[in-house]
N, C-alpha and C positions, 0 to 999 in steps of 0.2 A: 469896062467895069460893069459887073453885074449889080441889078438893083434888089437887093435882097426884100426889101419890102413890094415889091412889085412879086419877087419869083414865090414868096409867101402868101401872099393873097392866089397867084396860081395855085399853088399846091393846095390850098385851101378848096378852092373852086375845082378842082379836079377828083378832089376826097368829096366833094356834094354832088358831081359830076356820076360818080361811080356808086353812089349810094352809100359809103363808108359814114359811119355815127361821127358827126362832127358836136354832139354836146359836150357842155363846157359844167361837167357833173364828177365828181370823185371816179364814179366806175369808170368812165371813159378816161380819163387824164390815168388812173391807174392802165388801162389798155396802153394808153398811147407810149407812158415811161416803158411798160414792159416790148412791147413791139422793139423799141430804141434801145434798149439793152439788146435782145434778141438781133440786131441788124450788127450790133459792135459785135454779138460773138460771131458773127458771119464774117465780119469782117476781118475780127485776128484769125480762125480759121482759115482763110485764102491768102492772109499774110503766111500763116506758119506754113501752109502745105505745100508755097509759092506758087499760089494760083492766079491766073490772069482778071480775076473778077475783084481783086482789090478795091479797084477803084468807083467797080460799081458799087461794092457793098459800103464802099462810104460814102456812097452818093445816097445809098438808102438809108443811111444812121442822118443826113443834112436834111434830106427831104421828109421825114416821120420829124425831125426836130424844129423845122420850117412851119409843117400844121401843127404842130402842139402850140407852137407861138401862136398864130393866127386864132388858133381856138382860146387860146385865152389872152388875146389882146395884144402881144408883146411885139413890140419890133424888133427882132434878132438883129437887125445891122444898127438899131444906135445903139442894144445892147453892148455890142461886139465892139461899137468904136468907143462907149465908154469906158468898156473894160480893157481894151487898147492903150488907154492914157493912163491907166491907175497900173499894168502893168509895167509899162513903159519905164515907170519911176523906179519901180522894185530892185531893193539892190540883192543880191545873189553871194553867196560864196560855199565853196567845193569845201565838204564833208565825207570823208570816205568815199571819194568818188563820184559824189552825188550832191546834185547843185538845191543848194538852202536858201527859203528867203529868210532875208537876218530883217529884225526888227527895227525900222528907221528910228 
């Protein structure tokens, strides 16, 4: 199992590593969402075109989403395991085809 708070303080230390602006300032945090939007259109691009880089380009939407955490404090693996338990409960049901959360 990967320790995603450890592989985030890496990613972190390799973006001060490389000289990349790790402030924790509106300009930069806007850089960093747009970077991470720009990595998902890479990534459906290689899905749609069926290109063998899929998996990198979503390793680059996890790793740009890794330092946005670490720049502003956040641990992405308790997030990730609280929001695991609040989905967990969610009850769902099929709407034209298309799965709904219905309201507990």
């Amino acid at each position: 199992m990967v320790d995603l708070d450890k592989l985030q303080k890496e990613v972190y230390q390799n973006k001060i590593d490389k000289g990349f602006d790790i402030r924790d300032n509106k300009e930069n945090i806007y850089k960093h969402f747009n970077f991470i939007q720009g990595e998902v259109a890479e990534a459906f691009e290689a899905y749609h075109k069926g290109m063998d880089s899929l998996g990198e380009e979503l390793a680059d939407v996890c790793l740009y989403i890794l330092g946005l955490c670490e720049i502003k404090g956040i641990s992405l693996e308790k997030e990730i395991l609280k929001k695991l338990e609040i989905i967990k409960k969610r009850k769902y049901i099929k709407v034209n085809g298309a799965m709904v959360k219905t309201k507990n």
